[in-house]
C-alpha positions in Angstrom: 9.6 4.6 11.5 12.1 2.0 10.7 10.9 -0.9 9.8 10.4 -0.2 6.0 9.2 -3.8 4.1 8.3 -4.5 0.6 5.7 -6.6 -0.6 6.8 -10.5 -1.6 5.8 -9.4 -5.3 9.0 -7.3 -5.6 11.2 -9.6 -6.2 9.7 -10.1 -9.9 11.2 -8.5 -12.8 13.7 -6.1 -10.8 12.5 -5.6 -8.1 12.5 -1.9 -7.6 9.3 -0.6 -8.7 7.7 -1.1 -5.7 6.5 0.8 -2.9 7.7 0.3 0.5 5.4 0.5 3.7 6.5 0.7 7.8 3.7 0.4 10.3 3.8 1.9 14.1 1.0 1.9 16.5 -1.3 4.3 15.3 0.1 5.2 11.7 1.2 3.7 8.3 3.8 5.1 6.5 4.7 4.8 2.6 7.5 5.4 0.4 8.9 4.6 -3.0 11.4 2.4 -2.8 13.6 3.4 -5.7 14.0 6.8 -3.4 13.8 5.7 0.4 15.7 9.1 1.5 12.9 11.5 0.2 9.4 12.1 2.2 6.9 9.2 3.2 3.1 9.4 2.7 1.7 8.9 6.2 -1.9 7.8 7.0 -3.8 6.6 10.5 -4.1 3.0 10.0 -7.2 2.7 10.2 -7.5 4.9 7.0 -4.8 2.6 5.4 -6.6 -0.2 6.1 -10.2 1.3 4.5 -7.6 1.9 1.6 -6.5 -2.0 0.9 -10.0 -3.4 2.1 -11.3 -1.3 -1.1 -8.5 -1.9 -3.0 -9.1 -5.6 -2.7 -12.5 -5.2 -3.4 -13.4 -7.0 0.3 -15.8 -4.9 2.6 -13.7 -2.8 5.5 -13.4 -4.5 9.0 -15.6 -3.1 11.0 
């Protein structure tokens, strides 16, 4: 995957404690941006998107 993104809150303070994600079809990839060369967690989306639903605290698409 290449087309790594960070979230819009990065920019605060320096901007480099953030984690970076890059989405394809079927999977969702994530990596620490302060070390973009070293592995990626990789998850099916629609586990990822279980993940944020819960992490938002809204109930998971359906």
């Amino acid at each position: 995957m290449d087309n790594w993104r960070k979230s819009s809150y990065s920019g605060e303070g320096d901007g480099n404690n953030c984690v970076e994600i890059a989405t394809s079809a079927t999977h969702v990839a994530v990596r620490d941006s302060k070390a973009p060369a070293r592995a990626a967690l990789t998850f099916p989306r629609a586990a990822f998107t279980r993940f944020l639903a819960a992490v938002e605290g809204s109930p998971p698409p359906r």
